[in-house]
CHARMM-style PDB file with segment names, atoms N, HN, CA, C and O in Angstrom:
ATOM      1  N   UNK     1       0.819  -1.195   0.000  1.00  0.00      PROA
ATOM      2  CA  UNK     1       0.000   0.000   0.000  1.00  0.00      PROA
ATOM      3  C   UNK     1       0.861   1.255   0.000  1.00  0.00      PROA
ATOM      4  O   UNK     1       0.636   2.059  -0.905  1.00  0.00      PROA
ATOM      5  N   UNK     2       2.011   1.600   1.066  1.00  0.00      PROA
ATOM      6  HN  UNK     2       2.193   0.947   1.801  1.00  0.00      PROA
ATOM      7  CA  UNK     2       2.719   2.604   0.669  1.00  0.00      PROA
ATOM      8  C   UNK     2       3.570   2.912  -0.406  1.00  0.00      PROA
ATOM      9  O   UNK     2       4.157   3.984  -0.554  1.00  0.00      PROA
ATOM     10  N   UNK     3       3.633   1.662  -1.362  1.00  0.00      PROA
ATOM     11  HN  UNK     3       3.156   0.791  -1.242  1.00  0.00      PROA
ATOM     12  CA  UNK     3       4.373   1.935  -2.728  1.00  0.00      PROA
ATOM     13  C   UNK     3       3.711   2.679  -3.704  1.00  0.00      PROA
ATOM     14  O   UNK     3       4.313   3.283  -4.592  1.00  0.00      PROA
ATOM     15  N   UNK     4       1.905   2.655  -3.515  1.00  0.00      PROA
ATOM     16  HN  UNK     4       1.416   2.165  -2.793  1.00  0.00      PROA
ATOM     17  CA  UNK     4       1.030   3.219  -4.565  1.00  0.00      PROA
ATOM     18  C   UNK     4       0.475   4.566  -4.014  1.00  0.00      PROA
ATOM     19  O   UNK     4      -0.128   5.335  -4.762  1.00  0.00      PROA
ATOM     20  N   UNK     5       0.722   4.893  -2.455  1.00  0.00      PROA
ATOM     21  HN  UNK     5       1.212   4.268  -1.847  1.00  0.00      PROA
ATOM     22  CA  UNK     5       0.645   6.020  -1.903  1.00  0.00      PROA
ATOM     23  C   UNK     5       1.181   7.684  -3.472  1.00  0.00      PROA
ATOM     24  O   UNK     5       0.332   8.362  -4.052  1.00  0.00      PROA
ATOM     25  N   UNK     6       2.508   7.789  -3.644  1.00  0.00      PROA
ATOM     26  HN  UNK     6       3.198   7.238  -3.174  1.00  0.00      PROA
ATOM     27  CA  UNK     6       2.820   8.554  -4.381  1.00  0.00      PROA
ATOM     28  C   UNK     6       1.967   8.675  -6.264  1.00  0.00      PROA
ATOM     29  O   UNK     6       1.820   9.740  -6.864  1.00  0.00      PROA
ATOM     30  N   UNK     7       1.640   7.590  -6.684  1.00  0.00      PROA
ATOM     31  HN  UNK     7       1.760   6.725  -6.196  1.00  0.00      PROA
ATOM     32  CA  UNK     7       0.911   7.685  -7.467  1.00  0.00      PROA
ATOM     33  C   UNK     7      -1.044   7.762  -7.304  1.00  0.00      PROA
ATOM     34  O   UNK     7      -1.939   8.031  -8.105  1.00  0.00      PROA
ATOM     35  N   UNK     8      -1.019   7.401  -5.960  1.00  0.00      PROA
ATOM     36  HN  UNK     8      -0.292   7.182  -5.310  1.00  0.00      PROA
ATOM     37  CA  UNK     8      -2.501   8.066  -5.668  1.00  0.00      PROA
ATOM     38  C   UNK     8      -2.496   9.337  -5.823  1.00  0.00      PROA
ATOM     39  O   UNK     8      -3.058   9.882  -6.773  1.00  0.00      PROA
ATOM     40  N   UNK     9      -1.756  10.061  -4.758  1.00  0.00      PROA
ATOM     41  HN  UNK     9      -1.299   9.618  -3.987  1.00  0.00      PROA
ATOM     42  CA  UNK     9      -1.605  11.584  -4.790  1.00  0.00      PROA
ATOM     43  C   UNK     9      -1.875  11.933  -5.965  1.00  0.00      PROA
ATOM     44  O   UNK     9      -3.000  12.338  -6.256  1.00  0.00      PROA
ATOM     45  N   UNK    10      -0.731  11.825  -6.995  1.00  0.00      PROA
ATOM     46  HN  UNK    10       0.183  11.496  -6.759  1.00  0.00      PROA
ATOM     47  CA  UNK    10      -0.465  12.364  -8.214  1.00  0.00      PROA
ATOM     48  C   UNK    10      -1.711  12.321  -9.415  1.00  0.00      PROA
ATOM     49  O   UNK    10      -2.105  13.143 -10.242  1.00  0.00      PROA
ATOM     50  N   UNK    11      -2.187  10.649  -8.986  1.00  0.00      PROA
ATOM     51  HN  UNK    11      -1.867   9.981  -8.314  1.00  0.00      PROA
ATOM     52  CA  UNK    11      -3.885  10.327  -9.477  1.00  0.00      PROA
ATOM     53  C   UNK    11      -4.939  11.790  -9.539  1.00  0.00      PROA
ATOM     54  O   UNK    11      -5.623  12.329 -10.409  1.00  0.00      PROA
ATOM     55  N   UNK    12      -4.548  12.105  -7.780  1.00  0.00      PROA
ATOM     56  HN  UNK    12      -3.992  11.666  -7.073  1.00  0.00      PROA
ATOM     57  CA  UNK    12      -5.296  12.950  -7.313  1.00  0.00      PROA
ATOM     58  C   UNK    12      -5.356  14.041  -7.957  1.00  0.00      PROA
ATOM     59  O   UNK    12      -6.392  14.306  -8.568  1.00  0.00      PROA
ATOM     60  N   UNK    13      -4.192  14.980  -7.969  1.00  0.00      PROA
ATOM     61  HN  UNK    13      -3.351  14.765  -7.473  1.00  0.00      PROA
ATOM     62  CA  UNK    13      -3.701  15.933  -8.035  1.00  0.00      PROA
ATOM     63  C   UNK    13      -3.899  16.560  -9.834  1.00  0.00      PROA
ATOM     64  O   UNK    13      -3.786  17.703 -10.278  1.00  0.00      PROA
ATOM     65  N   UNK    14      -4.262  15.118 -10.596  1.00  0.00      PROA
ATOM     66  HN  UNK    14      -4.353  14.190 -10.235  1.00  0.00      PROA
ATOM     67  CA  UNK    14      -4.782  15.402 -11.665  1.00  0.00      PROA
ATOM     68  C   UNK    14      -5.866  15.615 -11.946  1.00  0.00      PROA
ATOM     69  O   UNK    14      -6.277  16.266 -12.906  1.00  0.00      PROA
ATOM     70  N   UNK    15      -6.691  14.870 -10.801  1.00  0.00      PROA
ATOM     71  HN  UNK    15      -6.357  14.341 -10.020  1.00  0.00      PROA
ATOM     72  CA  UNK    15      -8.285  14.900 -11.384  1.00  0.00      PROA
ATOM     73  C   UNK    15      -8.434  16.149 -10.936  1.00  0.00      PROA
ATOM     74  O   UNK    15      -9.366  16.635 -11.576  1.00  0.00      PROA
ATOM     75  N   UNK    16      -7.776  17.355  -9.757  1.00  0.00      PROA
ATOM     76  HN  UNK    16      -7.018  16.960  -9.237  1.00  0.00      PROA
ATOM     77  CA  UNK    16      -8.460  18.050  -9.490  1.00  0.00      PROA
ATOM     78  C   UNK    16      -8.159  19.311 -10.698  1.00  0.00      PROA
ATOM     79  O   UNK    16      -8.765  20.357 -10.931  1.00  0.00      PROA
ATOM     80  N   UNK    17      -6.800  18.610 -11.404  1.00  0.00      PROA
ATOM     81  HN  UNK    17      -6.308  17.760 -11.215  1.00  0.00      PROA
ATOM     82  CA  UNK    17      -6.071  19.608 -12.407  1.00  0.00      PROA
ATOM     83  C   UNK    17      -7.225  19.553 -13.555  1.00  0.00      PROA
ATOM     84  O   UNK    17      -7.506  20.606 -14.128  1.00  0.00      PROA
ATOM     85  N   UNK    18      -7.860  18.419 -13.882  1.00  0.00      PROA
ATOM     86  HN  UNK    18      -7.632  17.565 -13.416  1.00  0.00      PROA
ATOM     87  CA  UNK    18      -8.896  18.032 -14.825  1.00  0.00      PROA
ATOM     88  C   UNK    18     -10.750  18.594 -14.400  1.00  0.00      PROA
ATOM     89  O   UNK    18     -11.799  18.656 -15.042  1.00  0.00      PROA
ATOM     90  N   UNK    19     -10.349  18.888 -13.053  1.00  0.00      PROA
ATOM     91  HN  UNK    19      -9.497  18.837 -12.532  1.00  0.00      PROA
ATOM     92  CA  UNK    19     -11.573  19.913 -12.753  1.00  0.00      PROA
ATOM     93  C   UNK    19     -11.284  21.052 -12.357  1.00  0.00      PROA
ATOM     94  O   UNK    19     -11.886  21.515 -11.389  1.00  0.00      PROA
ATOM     95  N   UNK    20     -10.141  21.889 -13.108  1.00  0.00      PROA
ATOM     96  HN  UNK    20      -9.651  21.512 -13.894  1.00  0.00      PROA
ATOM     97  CA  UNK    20      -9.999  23.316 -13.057  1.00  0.00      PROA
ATOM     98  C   UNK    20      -9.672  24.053 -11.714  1.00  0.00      PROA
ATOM     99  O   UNK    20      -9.650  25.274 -11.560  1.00  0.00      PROA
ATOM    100  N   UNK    21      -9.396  22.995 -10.674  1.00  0.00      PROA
ATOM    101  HN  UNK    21      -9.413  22.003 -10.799  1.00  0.00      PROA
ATOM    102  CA  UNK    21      -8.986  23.307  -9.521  1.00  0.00      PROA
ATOM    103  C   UNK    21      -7.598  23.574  -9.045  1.00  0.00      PROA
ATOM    104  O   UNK    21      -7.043  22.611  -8.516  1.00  0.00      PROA
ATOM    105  N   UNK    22      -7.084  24.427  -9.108  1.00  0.00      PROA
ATOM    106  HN  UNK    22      -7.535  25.209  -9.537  1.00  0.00      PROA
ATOM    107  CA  UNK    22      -5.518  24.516  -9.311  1.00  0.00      PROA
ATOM    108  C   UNK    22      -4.871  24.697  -7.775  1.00  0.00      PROA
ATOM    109  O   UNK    22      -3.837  24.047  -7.625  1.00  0.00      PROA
ATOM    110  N   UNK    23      -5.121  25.143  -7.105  1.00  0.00      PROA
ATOM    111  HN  UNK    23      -5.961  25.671  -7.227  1.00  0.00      PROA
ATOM    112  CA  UNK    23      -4.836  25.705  -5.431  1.00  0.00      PROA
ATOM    113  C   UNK    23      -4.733  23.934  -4.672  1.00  0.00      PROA
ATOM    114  O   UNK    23      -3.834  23.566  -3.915  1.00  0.00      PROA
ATOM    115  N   UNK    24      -5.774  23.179  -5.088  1.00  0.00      PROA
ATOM    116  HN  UNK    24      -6.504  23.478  -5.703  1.00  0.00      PROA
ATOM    117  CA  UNK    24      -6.036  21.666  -4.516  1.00  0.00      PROA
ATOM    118  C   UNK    24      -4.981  20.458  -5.140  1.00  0.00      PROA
ATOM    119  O   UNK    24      -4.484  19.554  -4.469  1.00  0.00      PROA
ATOM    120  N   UNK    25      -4.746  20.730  -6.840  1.00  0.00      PROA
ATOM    121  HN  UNK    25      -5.150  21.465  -7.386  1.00  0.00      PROA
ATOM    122  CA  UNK    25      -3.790  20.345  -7.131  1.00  0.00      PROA
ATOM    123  C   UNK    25      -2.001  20.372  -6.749  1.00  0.00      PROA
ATOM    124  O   UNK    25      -1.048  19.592  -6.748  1.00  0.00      PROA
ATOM    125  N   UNK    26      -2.347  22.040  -6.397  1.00  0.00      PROA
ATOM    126  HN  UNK    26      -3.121  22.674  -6.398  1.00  0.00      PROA
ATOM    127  CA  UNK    26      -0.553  22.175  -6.185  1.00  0.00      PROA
ATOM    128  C   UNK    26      -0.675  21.419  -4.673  1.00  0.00      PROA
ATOM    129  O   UNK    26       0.259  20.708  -4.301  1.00  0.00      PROA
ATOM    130  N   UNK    27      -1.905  21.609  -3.796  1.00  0.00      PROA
ATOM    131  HN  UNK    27      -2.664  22.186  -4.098  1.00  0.00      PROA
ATOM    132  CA  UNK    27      -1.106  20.677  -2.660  1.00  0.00      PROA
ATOM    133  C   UNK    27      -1.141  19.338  -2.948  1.00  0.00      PROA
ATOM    134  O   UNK    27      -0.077  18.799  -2.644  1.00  0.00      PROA
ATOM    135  N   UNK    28      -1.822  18.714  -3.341  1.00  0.00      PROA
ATOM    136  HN  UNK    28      -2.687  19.153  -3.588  1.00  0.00      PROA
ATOM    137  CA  UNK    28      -1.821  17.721  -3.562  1.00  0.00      PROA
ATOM    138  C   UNK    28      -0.256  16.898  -4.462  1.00  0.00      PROA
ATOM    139  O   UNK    28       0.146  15.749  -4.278  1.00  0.00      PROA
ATOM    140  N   UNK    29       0.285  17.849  -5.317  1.00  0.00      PROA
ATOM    141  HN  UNK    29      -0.042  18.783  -5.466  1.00  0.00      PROA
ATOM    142  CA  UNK    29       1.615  17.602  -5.600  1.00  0.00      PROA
ATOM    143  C   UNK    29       2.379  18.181  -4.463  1.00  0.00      PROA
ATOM    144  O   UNK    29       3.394  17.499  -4.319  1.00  0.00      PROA
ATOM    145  N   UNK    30       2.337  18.966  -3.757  1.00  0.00      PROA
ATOM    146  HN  UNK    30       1.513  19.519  -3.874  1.00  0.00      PROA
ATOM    147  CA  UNK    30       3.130  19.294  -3.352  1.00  0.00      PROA
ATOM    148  C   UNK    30       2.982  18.010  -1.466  1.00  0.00      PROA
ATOM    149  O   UNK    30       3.783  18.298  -0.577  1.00  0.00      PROA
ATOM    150  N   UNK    31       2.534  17.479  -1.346  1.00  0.00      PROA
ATOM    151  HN  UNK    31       1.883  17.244  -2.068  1.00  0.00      PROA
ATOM    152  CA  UNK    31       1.856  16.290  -0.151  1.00  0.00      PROA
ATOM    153  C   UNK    31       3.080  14.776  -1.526  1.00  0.00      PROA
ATOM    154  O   UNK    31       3.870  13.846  -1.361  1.00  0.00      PROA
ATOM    155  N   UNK    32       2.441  15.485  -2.637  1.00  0.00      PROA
ATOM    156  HN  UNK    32       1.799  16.240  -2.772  1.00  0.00      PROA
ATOM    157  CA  UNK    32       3.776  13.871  -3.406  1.00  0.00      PROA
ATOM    158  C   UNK    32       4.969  14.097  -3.068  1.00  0.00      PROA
ATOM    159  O   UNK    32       5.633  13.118  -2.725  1.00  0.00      PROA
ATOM    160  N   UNK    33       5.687  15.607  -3.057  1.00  0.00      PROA
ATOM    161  HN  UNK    33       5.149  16.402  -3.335  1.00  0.00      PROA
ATOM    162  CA  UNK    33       7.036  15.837  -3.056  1.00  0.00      PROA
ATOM    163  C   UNK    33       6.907  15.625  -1.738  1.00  0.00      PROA
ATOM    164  O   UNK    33       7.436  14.514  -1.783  1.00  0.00      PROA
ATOM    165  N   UNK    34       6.629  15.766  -0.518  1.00  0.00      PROA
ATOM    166  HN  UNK    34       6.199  16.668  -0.481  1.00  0.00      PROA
ATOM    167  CA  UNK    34       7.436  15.533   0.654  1.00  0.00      PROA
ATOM    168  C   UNK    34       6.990  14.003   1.013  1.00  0.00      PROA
ATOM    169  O   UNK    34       7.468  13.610   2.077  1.00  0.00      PROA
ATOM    170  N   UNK    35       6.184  13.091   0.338  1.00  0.00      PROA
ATOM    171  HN  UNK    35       5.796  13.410  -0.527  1.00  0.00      PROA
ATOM    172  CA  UNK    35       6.465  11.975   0.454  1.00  0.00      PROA
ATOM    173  C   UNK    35       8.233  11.002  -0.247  1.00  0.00      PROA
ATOM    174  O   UNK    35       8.961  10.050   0.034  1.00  0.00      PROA
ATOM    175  N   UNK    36       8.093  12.088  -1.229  1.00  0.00      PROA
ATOM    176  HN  UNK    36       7.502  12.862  -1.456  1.00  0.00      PROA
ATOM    177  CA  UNK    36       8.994  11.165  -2.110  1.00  0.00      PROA
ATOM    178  C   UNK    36      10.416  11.875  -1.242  1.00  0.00      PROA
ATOM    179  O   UNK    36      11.212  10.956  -1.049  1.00  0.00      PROA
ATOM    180  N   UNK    37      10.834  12.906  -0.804  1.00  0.00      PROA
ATOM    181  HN  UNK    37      10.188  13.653  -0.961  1.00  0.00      PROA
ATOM    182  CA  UNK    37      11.223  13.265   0.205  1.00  0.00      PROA
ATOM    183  C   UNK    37      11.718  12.595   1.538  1.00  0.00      PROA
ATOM    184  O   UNK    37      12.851  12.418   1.986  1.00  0.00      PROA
ATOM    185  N   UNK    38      10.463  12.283   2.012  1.00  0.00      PROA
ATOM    186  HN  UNK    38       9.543  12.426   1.647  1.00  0.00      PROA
ATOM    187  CA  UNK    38      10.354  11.174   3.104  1.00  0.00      PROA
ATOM    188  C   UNK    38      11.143   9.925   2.619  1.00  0.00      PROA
ATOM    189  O   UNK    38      12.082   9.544   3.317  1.00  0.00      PROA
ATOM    190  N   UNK    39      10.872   9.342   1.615  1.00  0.00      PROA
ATOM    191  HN  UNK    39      10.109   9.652   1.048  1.00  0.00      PROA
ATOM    192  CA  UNK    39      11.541   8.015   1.521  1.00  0.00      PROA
ATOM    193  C   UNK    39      12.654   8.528   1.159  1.00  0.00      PROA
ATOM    194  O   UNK    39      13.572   7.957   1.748  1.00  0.00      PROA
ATOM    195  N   UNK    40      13.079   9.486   0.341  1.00  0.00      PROA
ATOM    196  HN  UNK    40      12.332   9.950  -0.136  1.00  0.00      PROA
ATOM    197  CA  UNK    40      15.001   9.692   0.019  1.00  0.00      PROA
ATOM    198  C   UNK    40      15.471   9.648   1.175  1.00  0.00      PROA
ATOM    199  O   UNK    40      16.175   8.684   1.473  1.00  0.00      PROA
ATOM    200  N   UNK    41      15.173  10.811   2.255  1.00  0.00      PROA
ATOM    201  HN  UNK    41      14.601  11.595   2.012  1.00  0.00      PROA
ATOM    202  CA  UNK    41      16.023  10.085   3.630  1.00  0.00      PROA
ATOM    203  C   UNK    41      15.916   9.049   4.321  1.00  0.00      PROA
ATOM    204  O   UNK    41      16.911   8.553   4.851  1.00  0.00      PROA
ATOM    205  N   UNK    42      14.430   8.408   4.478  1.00  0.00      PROA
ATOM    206  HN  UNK    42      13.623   8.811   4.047  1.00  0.00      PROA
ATOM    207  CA  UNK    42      14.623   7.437   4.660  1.00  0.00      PROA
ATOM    208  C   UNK    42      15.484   6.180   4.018  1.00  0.00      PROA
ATOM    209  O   UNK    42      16.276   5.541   4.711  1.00  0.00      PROA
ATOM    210  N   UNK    43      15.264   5.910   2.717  1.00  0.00      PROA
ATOM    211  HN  UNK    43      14.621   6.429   2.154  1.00  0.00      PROA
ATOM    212  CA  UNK    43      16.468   4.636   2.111  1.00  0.00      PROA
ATOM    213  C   UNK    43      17.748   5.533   2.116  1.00  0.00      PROA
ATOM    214  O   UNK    43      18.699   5.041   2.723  1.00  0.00      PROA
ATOM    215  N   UNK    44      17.931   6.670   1.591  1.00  0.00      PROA
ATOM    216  HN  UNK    44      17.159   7.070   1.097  1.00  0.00      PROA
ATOM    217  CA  UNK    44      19.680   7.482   1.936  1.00  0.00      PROA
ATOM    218  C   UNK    44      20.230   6.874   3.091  1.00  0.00      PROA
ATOM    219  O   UNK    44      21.314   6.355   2.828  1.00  0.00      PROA
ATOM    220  N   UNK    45      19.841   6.730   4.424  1.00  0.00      PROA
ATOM    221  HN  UNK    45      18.960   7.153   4.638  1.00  0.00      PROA
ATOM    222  CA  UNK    45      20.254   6.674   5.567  1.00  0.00      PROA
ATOM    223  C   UNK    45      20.190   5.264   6.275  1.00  0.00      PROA
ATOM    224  O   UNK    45      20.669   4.951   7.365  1.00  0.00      PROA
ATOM    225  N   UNK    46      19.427   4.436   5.315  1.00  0.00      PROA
ATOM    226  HN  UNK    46      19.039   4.690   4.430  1.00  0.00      PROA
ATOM    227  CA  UNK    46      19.169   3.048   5.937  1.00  0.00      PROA
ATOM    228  C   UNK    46      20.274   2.035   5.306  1.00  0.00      PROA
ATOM    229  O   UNK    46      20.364   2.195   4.088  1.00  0.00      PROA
ATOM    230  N   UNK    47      21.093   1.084   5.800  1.00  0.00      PROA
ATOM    231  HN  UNK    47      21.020   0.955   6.789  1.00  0.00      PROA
ATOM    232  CA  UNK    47      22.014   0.376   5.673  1.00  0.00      PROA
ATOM    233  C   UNK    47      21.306  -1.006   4.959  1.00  0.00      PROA
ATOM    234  O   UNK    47      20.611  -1.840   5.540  1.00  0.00      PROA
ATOM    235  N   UNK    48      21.659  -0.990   3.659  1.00  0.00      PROA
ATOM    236  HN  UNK    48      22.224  -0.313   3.187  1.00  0.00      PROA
ATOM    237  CA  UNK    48      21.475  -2.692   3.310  1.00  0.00      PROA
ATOM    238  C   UNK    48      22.517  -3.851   3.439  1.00  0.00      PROA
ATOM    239  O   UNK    48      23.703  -4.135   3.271  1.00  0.00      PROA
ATOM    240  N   UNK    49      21.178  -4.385   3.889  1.00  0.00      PROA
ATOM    241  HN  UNK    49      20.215  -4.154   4.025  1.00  0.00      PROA
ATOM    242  CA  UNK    49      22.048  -5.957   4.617  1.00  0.00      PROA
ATOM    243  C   UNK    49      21.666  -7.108   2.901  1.00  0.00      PROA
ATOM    244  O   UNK    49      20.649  -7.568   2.382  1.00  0.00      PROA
ATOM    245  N   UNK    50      23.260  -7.126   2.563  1.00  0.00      PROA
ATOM    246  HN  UNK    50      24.086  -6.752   2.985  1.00  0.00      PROA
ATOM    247  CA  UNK    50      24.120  -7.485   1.491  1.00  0.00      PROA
ATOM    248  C   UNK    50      24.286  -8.840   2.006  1.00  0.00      PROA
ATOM    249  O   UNK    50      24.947  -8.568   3.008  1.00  0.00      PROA
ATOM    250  N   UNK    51      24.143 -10.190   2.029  1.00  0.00      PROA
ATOM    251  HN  UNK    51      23.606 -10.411   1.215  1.00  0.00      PROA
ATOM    252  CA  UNK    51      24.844 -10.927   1.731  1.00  0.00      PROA
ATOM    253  C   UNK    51      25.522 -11.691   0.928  1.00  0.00      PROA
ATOM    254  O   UNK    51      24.714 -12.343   0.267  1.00  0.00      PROA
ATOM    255  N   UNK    52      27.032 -12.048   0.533  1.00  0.00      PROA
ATOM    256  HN  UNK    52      27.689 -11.518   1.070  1.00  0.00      PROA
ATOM    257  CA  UNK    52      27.222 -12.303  -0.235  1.00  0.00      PROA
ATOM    258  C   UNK    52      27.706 -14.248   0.039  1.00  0.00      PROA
ATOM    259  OT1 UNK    52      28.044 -14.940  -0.921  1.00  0.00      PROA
TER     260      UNK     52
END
């Protein structure tokens, strides 16, 4: 479910672009960017466990 989180938004953020709503859209992109945000520091900072 949180992998399709960023393309809901963006889902979102169109239909409201497709009903002339522009103020609802930019947050709605702008709620995608600090998700996608959220996960850069999150995986940036998280250590993968490699075995070889």
């Amino acid at each position: 479910m949180v992998l399709v989180l960023p393309f809901l938004t963006v889902l979102i953020a169109a239909w409201y672009i497709w009903k002339r709503r522009q103020r609802a859209a930019t947050l709605w992109w702008l709620l995608t960017m600090v998700i996608y945000i959220i996960w850069l520091i999150y995986h940036s900072n998280t250590t993968l466990d490699l075995s070889f």
